[in-house]
KOLROSE-59565 format. One record per atom (N, C-alpha, C): x, y, z; residue in one letter. Coordinates in steps of 0.1 Angstrom, whole numbers, plus 5000, padded with zeros to 4 digits. Example, Ala and Ser with C-alpha at 12.3 -4.5 7.8 and 13.67 -1.06 7.14 Angstrom:
BEGIN
513249435078A
512349555078A
513249675078A
512849785071S
513749895071S
512950005079S
This chain:
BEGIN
905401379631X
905301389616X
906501459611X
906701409600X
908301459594X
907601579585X
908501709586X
907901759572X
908401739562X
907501779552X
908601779536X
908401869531X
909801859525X
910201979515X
909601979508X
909302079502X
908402139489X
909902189477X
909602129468X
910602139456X
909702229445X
910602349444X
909302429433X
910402359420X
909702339409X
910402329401X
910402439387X
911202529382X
911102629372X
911502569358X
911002609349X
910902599339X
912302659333X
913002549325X
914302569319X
914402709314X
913302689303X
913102759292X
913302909294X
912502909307X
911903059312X
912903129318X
913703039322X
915303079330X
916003109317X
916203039308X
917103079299X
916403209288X
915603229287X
915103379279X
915303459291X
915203459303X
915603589314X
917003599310X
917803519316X
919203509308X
919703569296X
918803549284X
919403579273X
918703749271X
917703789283X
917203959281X
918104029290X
918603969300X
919004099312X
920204149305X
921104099298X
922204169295X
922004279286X
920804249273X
920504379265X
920004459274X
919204459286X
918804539292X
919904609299X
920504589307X
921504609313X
922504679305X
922704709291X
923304719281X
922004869279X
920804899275X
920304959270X
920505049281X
920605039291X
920705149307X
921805199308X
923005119303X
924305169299X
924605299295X
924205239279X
923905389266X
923705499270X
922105459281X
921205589281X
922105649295X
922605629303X
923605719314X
924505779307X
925305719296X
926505769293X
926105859285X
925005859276X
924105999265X
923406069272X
922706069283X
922306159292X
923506199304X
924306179309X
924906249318X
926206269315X
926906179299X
928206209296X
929006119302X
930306129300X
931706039306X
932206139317X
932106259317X
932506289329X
933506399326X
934106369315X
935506479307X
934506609306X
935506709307X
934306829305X
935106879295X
936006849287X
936606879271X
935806889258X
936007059257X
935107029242X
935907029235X
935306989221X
935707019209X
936307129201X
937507169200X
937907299193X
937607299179X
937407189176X
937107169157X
935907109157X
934507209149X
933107139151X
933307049134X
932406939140X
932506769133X
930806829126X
931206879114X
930206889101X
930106789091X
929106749089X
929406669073X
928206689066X
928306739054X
927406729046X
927506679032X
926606589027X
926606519012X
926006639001X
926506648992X
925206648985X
925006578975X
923706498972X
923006378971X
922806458950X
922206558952X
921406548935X
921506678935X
922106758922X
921306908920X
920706908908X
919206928910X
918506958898X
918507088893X
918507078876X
918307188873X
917107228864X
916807358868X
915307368861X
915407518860X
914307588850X
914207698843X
914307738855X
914007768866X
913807828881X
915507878886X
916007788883X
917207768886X
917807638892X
918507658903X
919407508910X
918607448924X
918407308927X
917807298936X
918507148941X
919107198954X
920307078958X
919806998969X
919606868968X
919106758980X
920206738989X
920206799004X
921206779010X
921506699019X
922206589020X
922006539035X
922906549047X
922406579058X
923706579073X
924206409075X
925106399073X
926006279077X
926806269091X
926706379094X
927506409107X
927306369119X
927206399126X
927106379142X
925906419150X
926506569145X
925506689153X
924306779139X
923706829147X
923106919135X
923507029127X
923107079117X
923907169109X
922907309107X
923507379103X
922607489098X
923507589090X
922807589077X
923507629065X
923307769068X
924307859069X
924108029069X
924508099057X
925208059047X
925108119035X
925308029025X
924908039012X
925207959001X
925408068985X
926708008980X
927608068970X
927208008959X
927008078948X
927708018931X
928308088926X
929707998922X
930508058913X
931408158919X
931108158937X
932208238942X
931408378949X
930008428943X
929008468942X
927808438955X
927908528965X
926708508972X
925408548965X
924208438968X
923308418964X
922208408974X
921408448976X
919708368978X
919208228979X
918508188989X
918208068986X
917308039000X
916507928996X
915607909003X
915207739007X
915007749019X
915007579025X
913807509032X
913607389024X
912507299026X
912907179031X
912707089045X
911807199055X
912607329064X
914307319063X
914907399070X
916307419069X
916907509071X
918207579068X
919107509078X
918307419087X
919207349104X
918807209103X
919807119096X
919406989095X
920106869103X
918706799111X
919506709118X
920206619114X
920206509126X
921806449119X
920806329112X
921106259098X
920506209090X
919106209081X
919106349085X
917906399080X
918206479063X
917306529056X
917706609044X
916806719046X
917506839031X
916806949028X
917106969014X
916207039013X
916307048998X
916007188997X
917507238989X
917707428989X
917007468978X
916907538969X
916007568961X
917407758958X
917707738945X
918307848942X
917807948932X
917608048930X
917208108917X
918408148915X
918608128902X
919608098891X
919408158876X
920008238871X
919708218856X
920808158848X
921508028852X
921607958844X
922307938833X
923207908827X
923207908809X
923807778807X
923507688799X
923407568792X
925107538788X
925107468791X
926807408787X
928007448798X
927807558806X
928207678813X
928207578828X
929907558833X
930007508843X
929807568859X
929207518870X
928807558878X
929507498895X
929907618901X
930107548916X
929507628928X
928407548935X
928007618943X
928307548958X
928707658964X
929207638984X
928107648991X
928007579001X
927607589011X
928407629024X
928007729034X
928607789040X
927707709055X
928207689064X
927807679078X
928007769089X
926707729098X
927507839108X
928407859116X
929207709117X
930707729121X
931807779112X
931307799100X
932207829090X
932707769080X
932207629084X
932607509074X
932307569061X
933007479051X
932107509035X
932407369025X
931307329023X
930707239014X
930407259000X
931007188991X
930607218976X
929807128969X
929007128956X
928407068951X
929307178937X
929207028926X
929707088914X
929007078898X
929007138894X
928207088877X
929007108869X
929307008862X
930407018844X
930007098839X
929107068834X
928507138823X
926607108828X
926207298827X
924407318827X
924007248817X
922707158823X
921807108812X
920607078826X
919407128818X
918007128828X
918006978824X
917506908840X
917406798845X
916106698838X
916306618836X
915306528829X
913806538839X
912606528832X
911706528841X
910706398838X
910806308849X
910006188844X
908806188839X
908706128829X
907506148823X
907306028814X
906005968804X
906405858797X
907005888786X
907405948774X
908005968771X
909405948771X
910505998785X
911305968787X
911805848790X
910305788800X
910305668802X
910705538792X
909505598777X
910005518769X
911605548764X
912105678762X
913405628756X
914405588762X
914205598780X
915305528784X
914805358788X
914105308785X
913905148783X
914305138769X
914205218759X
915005168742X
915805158743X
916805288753X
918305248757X
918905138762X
918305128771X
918404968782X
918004868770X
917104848765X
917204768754X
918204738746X
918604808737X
919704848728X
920904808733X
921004828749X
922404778753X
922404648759X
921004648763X
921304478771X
920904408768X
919404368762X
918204268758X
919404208743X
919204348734X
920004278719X
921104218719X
922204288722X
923704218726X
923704088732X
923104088743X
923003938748X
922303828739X
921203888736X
920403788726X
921303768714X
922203858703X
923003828695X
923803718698X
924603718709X
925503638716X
924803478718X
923503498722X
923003378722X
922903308708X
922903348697X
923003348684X
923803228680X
925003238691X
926403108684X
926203018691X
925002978694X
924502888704X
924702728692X
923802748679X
924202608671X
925802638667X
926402708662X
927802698660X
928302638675X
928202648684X
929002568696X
928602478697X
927502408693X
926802298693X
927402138689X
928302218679X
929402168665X
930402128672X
930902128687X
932602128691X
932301998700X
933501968698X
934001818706X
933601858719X
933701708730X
933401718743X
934401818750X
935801798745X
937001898747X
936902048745X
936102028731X
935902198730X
934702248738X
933402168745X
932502208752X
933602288763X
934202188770X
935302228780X
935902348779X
936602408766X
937002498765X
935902628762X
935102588757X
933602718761X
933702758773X
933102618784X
933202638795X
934402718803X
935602698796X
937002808802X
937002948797X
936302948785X
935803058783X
935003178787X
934003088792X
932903148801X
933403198815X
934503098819X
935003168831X
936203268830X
936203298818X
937203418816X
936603508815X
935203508810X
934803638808X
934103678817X
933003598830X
932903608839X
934003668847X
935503598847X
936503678858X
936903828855X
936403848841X
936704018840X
935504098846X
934304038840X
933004098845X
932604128862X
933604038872X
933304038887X
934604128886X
935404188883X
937004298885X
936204398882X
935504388870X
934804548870X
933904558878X
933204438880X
932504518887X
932304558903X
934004448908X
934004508917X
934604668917X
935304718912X
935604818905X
934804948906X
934004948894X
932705048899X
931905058910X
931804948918X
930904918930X
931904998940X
933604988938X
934105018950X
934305248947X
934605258938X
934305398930X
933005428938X
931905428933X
930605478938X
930605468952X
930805388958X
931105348976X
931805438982X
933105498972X
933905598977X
933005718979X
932105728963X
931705868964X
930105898975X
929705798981X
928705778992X
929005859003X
927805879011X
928305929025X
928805859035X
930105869039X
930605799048X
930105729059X
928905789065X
928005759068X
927605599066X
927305579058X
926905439050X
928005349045X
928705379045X
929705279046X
929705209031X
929905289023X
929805289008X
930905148999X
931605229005X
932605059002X
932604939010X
932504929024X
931904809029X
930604769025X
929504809016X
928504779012X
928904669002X
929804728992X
929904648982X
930604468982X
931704468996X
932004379000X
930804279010X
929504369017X
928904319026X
927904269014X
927604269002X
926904268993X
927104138984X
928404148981X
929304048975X
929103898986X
929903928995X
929403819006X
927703709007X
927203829009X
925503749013X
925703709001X
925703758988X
924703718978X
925503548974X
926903588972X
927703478969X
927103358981X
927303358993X
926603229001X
925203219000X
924203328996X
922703308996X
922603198982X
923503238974X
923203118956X
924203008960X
925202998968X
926102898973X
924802818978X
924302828994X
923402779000X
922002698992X
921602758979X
920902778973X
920702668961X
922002698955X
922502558948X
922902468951X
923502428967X
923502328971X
922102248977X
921302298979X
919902278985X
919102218970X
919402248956X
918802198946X
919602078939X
920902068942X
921701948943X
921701808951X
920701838963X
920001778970X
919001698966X
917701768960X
916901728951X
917101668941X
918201708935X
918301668923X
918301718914X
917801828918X
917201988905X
918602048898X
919301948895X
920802048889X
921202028873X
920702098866X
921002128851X
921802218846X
922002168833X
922802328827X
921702458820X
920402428818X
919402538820X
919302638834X
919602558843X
919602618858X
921402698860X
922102628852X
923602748856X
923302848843X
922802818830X
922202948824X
921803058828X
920603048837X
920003138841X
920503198856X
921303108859X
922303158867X
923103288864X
924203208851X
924703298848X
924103458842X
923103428832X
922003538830X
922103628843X
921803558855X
921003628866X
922003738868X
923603708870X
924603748877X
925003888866X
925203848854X
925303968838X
924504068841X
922904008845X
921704128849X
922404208855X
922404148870X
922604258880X
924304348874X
925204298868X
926204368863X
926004478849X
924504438838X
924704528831X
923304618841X
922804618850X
922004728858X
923104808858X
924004778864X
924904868868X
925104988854X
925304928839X
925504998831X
925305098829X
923605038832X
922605128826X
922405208838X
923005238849X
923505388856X
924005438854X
925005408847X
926105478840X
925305538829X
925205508820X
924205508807X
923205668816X
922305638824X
921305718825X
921605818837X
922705808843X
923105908848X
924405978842X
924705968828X
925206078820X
924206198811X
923006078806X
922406168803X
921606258812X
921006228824X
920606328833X
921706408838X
923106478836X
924006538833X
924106658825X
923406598815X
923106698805X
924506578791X
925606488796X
926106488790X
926306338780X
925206408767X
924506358759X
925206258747X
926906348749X
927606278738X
928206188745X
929206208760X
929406058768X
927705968765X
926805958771X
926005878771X
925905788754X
926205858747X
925905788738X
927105698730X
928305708737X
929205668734X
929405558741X
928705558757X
928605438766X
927705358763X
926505388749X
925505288747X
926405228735X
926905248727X
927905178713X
929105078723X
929305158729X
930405048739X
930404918749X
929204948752X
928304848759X
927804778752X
927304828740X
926204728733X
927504628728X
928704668722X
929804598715X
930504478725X
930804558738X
931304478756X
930104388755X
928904358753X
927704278758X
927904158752X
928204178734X
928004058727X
928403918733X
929703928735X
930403808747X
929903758759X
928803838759X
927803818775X
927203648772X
926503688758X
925303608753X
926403418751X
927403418747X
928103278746X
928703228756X
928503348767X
928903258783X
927803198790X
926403278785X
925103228793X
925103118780X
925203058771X
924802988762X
925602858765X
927002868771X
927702738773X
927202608781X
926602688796X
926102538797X
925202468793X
924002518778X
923002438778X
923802348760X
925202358761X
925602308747X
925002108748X
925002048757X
924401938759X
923001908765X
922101998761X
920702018764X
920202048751X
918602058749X
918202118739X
917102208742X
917802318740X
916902408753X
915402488739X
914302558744X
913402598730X
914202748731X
913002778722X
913102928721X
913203028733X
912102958739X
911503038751X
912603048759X
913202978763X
914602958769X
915803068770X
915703108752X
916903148748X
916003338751X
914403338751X
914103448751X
914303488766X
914003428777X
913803438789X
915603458795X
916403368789X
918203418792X
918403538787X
917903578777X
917903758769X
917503858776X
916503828780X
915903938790X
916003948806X
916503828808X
917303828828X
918103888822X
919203818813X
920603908813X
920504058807X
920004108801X
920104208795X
919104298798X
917604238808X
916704368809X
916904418823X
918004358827X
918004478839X
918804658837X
919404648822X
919804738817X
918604868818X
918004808814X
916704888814X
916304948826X
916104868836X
915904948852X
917005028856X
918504958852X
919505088855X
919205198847X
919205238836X
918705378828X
917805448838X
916805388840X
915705458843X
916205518860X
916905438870X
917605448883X
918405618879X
919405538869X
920405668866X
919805778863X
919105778852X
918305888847X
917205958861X
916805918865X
915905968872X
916305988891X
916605888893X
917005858912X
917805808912X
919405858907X
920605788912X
921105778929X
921705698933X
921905708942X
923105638948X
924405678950X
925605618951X
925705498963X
925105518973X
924505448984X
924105318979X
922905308969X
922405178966X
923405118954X
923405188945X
923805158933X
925705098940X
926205118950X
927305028953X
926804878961X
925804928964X
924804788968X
924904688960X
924104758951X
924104668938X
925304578932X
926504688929X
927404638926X
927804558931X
928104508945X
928504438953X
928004288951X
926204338953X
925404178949X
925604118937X
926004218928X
926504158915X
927304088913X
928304118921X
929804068919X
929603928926X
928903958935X
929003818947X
928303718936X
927103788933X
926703668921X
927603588911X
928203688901X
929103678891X
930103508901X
930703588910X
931603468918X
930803318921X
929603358924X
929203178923X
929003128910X
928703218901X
928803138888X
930003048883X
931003178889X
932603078884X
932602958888X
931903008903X
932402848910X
931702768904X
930502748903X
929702618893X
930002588884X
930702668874X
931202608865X
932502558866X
933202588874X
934302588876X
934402438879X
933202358889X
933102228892X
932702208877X
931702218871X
931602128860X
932302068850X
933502188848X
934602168844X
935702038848X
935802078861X
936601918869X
935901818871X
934101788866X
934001728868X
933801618851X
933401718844X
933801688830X
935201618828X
936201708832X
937401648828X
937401518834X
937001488848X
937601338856X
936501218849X
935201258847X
934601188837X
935701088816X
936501178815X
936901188803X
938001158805X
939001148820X
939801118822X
941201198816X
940701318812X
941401478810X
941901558823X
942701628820X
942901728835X
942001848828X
941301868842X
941001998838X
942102128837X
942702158839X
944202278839X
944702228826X
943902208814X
944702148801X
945302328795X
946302288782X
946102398777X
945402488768X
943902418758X
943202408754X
942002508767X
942002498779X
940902538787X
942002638794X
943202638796X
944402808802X
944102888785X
943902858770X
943802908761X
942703008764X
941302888764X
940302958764X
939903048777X
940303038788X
940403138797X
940503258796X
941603238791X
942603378789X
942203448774X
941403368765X
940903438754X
939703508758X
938803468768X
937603548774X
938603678780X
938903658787X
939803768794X
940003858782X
940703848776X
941103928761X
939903968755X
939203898753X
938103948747X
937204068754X
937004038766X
936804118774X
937204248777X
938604218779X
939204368780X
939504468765X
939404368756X
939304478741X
938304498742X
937004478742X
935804508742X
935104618751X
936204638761X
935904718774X
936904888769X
937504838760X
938504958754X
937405068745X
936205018742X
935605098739X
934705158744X
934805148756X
934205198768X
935105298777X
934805418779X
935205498788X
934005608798X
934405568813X
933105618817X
933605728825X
């Protein structure tokens, strides 16, 4: 008798998930030798690697009370803390030794005086020293409804009305040749191309002033990215269907204005929790004036549609009510971390807008047998632009 081989047979699959785990494993065993037993160098450090943020100082009858976070490496531990040059008192919740990404929140007694500018240090126990600064004393907004409602009247006032006005020249554009539709449309991408410069702008500012940690200004870029391919991917997927109107790049554009006047209304609500009442109120007249032009860029593509009311109320409030949640962010839980987040997603938005319209434009023109690069549509370009930037002259933040 012959024998036979026995052939085990294994399962592809099961080979290739072993495959695709031993290297993370192999990789996690790595780490943990090189963090438990070191590289081998026995060289320290002559310069200890401190970092600390400080995130918010509230102020209240009590005095100053500062949110701090370790960004660093290693852990920290605060051994004295200064105002005004002035050793002081102070007290730490949950602790004066903060690990690395962790916070505390110091608590100062203070008396304070209103208008009366403020710099308080933090001292470490290697000696380092950390500052937190105040312009000018003013006790810290305390949420409440109240406040609640006046910072949604704010956010109102600068984003809901202005846009809705703007929607206003919606039958006046109604009135223009298929050529002057086209030049709306070059319009709209003028004023769009100023609105993505600012905002990448402020997005990259705030990013700066983040903890390095977080990577403040790569947010705004890493933000910009997704969002721009997530509405890319997004609109091509309803182009498919069929689902493609100029109600649908409306609210597009709406969407992209939102997330850019959010941003405002941080500005807006983190001057007034500042204490400084007269900037804030100079960034709501300036905004509300910068907005009008918002409303006849979300209005261009439905000029060959007949859109209702409801339409024109639901473009008013994407575009303009997210002013409202910025106030309330600024005013209450600013956060430079997110709020460059934001900026970023904004921008990325703003940029697929261009590009949609940007096709409809070329594709208008090759319909009509026009170039799209006419001078009539480089006019109206560059008149958004203009418009834009005079309107932004009344704005200083």
């Amino acid at each position: 008798m012959q024998g036979k081989t026995v052939v085990i047979k294994r399962s592809p699959s099961k080979i290739m998930w072993i495959w695709g785990i031993v290297p993370l494993i192999l990789l996690a065993v790595i780490i943990y030798l090189v963090s438990s037993f070191g590289t081998g160098i026995k060289d320290k450090s002559t310069v200890p690697i401190e970092a600390l943020d400080v995130q918010r100082i509230v102020l209240t009858d009590e005095g100053f009370t500062l949110k701090v976070l370790n960004s660093g490496p290693d852990s920290v531990t605060i051994a004295q803390v200064l105002v005004n040059d002035a050793f002081w008192n102070a007290s730490f919740q949950p602790d004066a030794t903060i690990e690395r990404l962790n916070q505390t929140n110091i608590s100062i007694p203070y008396g304070w005086v209103e208008g009366d500018p403020y710099e308080i240090k933090l001292i470490t126990s290697n000696g380092l020293l950390f500052t937190g600064e105040i312009a000018a004393a003013a006790k810290t907004p305390v949420p409440d409804a109240n406040r609640f409602a006046q910072y949604a009247l704010i956010g109102f006032y600068v984003g809901v009305i202005p846009v809705g006005l703007g929607l206003l020249w919606f039958p006046f554009l109604r009135r223009f040749s298929d050529r002057g539709m086209q030049g709306v449309l070059a319009l709209t991408v003028g004023l769009l191309f100023f609105l993505v410069i600012d905002t990448f702008q402020e997005g990259l500012e705030l990013g700066a002033e983040a903890p390095g940690i977080f990577q403040g200004t790569g947010l705004v870029w890493f933000g910009a990215l997704i969002s721009f391919l997530f509405l890319l991917a997004l609109d091509q997927a309803n182009e498919r269907r069929g689902n493609h109107s100029g109600k649908q790049v409306a609210y597009k554009i709406a969407g992209g204005i939102g997330l850019h006047n959010l941003g405002e209304g941080l500005a807006i609500g983190a001057a007034f929790a500042l204490g400084e009442a007269s900037l804030g109120t100079f960034l709501i007249i300036g905004f509300t004036l910068h907005n009008i032009t918002e409303g006849v860029g979300i209005a261009a593509p439905l000029l060959k549609e007949r859109p209702t009311w409801r339409t024109f109320l639901g473009l008013a409030v994407l575009g303009g009510g997210p002013a409202i949640i910025g106030t309330w962010i600024g005013g209450f839980v600013f956060n430079d971390t997110l709020a460059a987040l934001f900026f970023g997603i904004g921008a990325g938005a703003i940029i697929q807008v261009i590009f949609v319209i940007s096709k409809m434009i070329f594709h208008e023109a090759a319909k009509s047998g026009r170039p799209a690069v006419s001078w009539v549509n480089f006019a109206s370009l560059t008149l958004g632009i203009a418009l834009m930037y005079a309107t932004a002259l009344f704005v200083s933040i």
